[in-house]
Biopython code that builds the backbone (N, CA, C, O; Angstrom):
import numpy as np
from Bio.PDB.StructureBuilder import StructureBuilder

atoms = [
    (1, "UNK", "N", (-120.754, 97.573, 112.507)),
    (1, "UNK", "CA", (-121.173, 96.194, 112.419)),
    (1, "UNK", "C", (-120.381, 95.363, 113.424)),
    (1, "UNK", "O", (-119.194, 95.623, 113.624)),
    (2, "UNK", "N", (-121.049, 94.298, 114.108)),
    (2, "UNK", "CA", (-120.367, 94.060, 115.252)),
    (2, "UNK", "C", (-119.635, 92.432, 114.797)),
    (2, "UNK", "O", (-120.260, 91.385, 114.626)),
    (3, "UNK", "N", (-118.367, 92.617, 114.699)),
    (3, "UNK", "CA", (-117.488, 91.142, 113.932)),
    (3, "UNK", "C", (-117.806, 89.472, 114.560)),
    (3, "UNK", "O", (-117.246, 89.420, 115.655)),
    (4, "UNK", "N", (-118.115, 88.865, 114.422)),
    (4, "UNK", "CA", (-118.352, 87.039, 114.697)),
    (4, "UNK", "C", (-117.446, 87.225, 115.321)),
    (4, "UNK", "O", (-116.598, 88.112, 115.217)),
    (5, "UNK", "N", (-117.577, 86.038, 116.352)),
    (5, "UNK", "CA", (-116.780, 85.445, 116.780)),
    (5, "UNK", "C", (-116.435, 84.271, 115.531)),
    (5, "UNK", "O", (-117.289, 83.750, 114.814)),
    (6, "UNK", "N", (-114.714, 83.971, 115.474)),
    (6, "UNK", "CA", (-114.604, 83.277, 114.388)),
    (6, "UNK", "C", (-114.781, 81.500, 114.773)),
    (6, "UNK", "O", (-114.120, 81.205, 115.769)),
    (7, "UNK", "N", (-115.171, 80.898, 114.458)),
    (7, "UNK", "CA", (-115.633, 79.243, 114.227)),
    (7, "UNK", "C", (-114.038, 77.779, 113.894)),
    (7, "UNK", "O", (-113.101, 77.706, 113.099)),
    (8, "UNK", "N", (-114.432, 77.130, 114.748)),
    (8, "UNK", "CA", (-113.230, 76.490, 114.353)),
    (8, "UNK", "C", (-113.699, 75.343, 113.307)),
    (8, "UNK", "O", (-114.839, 74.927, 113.512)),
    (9, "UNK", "N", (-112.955, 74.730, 112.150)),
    (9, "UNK", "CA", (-113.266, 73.767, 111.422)),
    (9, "UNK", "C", (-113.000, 72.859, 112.121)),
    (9, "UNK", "O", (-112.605, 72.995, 113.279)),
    (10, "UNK", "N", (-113.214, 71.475, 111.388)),
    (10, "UNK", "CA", (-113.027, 70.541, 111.609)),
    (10, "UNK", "C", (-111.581, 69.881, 111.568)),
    (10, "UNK", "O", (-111.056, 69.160, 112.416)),
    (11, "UNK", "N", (-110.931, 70.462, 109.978)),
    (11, "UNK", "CA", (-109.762, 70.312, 110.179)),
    (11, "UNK", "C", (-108.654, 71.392, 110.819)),
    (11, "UNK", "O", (-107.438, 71.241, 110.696)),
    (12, "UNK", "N", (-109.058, 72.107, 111.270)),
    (12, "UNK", "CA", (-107.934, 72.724, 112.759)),
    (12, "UNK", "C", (-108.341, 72.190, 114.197)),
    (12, "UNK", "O", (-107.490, 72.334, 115.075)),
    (13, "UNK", "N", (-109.628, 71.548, 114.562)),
    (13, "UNK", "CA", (-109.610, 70.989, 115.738)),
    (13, "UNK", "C", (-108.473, 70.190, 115.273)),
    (13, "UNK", "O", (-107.371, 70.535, 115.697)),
    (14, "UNK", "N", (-108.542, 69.091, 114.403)),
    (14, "UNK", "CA", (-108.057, 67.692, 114.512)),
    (14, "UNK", "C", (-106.247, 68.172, 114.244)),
    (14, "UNK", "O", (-105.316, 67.595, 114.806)),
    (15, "UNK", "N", (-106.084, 69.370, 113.238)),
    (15, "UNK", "CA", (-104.694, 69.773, 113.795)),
    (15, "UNK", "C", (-104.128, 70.225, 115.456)),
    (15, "UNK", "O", (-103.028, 70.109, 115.995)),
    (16, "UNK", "N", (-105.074, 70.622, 115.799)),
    (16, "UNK", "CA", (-104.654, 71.310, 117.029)),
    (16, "UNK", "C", (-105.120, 70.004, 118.129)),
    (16, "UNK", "O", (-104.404, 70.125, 119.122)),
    (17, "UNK", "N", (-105.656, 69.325, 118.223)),
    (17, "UNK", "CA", (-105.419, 67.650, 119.046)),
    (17, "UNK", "C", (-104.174, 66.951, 118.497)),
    (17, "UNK", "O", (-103.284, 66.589, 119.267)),
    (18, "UNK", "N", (-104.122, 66.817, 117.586)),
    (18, "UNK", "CA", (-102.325, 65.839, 117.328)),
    (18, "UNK", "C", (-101.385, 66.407, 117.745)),
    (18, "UNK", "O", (-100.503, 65.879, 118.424)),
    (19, "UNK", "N", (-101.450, 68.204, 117.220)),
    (19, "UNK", "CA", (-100.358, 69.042, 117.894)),
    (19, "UNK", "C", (-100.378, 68.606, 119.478)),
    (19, "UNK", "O", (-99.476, 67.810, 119.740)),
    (20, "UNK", "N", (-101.106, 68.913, 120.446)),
    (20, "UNK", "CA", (-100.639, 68.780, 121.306)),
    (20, "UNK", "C", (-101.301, 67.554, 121.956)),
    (20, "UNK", "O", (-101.600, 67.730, 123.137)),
    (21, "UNK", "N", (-101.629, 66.205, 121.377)),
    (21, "UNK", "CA", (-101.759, 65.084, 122.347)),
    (21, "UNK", "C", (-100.605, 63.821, 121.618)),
    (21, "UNK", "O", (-100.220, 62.767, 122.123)),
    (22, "UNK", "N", (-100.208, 64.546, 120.003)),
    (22, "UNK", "CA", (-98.991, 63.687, 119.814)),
    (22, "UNK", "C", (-97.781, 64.523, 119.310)),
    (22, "UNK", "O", (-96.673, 63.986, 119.308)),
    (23, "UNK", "N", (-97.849, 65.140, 119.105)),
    (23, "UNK", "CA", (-96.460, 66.185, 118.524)),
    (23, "UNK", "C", (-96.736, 67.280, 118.095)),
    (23, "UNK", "O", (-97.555, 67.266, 117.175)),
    (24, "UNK", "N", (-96.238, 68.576, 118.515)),
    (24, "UNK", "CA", (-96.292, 69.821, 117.684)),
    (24, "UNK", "C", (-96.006, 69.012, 116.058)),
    (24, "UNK", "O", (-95.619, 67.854, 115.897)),
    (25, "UNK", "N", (-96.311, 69.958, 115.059)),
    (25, "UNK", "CA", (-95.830, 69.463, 113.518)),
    (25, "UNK", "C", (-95.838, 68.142, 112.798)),
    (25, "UNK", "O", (-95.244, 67.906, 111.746)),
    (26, "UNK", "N", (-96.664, 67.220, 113.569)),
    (26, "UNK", "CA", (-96.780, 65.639, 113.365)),
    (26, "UNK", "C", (-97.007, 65.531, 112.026)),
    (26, "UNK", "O", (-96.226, 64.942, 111.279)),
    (27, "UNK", "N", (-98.300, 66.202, 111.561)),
    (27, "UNK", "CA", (-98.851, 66.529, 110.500)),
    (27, "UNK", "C", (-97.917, 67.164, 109.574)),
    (27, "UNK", "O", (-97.351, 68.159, 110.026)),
    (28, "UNK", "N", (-97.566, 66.746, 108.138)),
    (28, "UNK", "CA", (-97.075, 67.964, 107.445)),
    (28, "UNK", "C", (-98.201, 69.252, 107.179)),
    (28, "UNK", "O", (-99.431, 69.274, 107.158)),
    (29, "UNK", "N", (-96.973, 70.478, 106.957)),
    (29, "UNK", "CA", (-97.839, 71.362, 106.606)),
    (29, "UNK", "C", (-98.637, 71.862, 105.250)),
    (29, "UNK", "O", (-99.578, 72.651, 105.155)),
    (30, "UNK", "N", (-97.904, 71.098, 104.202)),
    (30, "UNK", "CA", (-99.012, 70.730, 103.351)),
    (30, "UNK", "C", (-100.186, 69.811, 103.082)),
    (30, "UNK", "O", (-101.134, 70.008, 102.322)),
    (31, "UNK", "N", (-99.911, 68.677, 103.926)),
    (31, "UNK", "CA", (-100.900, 67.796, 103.712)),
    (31, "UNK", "C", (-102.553, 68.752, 105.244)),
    (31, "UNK", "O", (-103.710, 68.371, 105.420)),
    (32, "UNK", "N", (-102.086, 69.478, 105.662)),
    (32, "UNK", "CA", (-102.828, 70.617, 106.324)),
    (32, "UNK", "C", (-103.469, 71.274, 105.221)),
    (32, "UNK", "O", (-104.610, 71.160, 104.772)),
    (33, "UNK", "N", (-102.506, 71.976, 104.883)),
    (33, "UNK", "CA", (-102.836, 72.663, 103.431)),
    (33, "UNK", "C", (-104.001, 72.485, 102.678)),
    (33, "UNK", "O", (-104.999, 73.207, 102.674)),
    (34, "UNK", "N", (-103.706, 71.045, 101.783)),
    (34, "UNK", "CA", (-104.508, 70.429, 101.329)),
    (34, "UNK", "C", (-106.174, 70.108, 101.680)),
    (34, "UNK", "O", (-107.253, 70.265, 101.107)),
    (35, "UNK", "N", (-105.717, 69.603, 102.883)),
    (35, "UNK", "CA", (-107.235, 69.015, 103.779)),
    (35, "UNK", "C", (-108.336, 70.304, 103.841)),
    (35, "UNK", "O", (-109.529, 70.260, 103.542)),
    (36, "UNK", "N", (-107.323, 71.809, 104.467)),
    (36, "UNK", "CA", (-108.020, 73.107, 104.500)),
    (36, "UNK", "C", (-108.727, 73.562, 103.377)),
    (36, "UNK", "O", (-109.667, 74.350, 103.481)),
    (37, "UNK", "N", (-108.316, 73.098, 102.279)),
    (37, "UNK", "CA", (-108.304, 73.592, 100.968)),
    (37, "UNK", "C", (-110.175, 72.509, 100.650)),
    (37, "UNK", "O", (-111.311, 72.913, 100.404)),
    (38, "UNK", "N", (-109.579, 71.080, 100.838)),
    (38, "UNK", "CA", (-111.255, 70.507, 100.113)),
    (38, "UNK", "C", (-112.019, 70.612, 101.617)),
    (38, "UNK", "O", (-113.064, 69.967, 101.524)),
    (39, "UNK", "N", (-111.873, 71.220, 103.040)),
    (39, "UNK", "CA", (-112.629, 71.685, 103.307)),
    (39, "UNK", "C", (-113.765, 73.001, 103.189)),
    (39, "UNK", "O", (-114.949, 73.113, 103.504)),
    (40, "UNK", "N", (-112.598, 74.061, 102.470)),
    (40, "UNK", "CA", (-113.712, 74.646, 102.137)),
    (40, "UNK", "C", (-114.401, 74.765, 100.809)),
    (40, "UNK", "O", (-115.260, 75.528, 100.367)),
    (41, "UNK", "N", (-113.744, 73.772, 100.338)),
    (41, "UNK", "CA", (-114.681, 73.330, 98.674)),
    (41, "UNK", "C", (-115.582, 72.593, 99.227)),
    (41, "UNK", "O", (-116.624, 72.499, 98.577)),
    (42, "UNK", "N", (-115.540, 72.090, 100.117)),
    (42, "UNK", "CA", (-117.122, 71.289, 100.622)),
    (42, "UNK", "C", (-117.990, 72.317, 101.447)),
    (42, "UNK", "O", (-119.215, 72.210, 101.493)),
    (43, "UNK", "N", (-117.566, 72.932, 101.845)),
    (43, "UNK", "CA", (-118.368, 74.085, 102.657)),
    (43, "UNK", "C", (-119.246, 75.042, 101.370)),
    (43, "UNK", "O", (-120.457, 75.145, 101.173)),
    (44, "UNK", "N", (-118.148, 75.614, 100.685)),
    (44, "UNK", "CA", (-118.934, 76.457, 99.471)),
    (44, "UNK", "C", (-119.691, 75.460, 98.752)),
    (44, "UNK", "O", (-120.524, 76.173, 98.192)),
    (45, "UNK", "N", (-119.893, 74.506, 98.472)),
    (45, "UNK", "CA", (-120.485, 73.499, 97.687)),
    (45, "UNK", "C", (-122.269, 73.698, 98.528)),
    (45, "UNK", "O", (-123.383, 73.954, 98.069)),
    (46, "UNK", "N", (-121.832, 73.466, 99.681)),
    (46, "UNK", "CA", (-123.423, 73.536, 100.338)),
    (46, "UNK", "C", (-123.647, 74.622, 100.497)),
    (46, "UNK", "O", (-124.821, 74.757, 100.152)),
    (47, "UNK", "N", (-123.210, 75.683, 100.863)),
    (47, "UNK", "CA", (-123.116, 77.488, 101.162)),
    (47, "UNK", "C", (-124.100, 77.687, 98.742)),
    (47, "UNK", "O", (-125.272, 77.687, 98.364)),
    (48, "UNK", "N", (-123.302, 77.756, 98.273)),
    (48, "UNK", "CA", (-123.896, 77.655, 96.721)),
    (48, "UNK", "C", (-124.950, 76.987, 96.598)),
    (48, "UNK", "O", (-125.803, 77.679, 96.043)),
    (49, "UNK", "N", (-125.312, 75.981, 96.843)),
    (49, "UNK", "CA", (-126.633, 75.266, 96.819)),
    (49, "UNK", "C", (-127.633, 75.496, 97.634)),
    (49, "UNK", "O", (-128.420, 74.595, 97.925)),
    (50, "UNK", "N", (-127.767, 76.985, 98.213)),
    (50, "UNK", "CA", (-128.580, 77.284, 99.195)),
    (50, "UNK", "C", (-128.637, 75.951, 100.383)),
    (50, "UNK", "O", (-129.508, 75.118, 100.130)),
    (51, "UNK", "N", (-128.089, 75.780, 101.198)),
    (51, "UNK", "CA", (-128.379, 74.733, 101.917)),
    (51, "UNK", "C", (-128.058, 75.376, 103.184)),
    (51, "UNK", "O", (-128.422, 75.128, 104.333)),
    (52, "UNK", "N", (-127.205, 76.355, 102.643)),
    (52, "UNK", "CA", (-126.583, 77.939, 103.741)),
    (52, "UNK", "C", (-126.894, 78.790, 103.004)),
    (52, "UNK", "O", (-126.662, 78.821, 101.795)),
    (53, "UNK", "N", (-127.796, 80.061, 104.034)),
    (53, "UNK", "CA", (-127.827, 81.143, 103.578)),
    (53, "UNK", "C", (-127.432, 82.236, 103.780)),
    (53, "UNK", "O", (-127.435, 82.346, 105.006)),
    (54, "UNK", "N", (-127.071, 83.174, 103.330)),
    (54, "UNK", "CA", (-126.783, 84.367, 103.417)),
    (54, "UNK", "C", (-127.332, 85.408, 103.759)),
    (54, "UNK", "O", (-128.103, 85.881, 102.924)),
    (55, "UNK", "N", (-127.133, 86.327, 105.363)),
    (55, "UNK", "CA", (-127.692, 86.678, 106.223)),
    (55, "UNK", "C", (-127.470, 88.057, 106.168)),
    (55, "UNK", "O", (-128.248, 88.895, 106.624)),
    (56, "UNK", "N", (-126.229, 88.333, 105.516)),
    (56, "UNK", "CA", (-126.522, 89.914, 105.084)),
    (56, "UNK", "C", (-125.756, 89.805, 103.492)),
    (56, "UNK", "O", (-124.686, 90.342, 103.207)),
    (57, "UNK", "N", (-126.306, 89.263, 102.891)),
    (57, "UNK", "CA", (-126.112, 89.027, 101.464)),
    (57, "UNK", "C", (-124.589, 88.700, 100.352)),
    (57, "UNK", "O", (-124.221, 88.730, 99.178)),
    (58, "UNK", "N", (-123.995, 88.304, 102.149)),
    (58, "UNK", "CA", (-121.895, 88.255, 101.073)),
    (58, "UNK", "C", (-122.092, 86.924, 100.342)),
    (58, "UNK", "O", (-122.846, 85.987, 100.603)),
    (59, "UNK", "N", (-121.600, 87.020, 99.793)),
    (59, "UNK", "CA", (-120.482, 85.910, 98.993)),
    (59, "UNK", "C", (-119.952, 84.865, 99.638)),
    (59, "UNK", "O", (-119.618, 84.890, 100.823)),
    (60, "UNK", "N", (-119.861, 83.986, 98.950)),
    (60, "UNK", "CA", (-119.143, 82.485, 99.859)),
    (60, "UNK", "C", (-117.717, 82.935, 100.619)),
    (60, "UNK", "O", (-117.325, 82.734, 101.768)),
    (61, "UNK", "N", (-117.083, 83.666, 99.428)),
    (61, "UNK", "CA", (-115.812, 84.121, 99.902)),
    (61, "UNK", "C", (-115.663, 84.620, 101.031)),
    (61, "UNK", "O", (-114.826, 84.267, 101.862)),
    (62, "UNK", "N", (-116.785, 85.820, 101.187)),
    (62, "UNK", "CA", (-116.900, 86.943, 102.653)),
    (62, "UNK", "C", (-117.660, 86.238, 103.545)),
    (62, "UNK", "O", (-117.577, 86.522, 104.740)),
    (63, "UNK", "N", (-118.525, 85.203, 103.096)),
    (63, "UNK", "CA", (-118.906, 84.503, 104.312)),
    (63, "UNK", "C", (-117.805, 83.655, 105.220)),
    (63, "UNK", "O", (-117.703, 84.025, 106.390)),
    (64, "UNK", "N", (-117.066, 82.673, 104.831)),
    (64, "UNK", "CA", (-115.886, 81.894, 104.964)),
    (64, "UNK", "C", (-115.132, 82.845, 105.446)),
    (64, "UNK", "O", (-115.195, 82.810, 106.674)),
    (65, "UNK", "N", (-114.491, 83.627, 105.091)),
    (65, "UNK", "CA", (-113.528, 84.752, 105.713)),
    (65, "UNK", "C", (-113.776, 85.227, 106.583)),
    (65, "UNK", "O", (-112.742, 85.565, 107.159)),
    (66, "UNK", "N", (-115.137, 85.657, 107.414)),
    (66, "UNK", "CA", (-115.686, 86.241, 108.594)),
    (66, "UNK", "C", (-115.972, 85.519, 109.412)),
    (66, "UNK", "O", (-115.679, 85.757, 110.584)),
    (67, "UNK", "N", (-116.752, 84.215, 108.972)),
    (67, "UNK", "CA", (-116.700, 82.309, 110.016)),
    (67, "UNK", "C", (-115.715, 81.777, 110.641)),
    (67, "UNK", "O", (-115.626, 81.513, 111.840)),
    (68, "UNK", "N", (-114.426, 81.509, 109.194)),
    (68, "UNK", "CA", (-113.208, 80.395, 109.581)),
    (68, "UNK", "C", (-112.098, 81.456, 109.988)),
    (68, "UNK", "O", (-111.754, 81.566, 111.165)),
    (69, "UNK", "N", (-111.550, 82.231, 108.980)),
    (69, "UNK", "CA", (-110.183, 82.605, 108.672)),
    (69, "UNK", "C", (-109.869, 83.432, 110.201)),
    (69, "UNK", "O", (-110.709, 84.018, 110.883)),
    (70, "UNK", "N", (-108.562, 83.293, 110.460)),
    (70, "UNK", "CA", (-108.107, 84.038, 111.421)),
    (70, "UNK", "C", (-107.634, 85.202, 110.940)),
    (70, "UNK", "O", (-107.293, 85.219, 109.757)),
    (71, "UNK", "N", (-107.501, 86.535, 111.823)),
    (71, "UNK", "CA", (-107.298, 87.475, 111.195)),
    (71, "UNK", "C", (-105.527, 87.482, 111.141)),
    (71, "UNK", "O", (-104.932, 88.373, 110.535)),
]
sb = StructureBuilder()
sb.init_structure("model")
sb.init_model(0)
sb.init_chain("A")
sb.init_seg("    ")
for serial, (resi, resn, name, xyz) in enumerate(atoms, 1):
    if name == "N":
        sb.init_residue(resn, " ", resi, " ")
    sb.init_atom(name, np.array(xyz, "f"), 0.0, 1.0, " ", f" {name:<3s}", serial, name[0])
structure = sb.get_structure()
């Protein structure tokens, strides 16, 4: 099976622009944390409500993990 290329969110662009147009670590790393976290409760929210579908039949979990996560 041939692996995605992985997808950047929204909240790691906007980490990775402050990192380097105002400070490495500007951001705490929990309030990162956090943001990562109700991003992908909003992602599975529409991914569950069919609004995204599932193209070889995974799970929100295995979908998200093969899209976002870095290995």
């Amino acid at each position: 099976m041939e692996e995605m290329e992985k997808k950047q969110t929204a909240v790691e662009y906007l980490v990775n622009v402050v990192n380097s147009c105002i400070a490495p670590d500007y951001i705490p790393k929990e309030i990162i944390q956090q943001a990562k976290q109700m991003e992908k409760e909003q992602i599975g929210k529409f991914y569950n409500h069919g609004q995204w579908t599932t193209v070889h039949g995974d799970t929100f979990e295995d979908y998200y993990n093969k899209t976002f996560k870095s290995k």
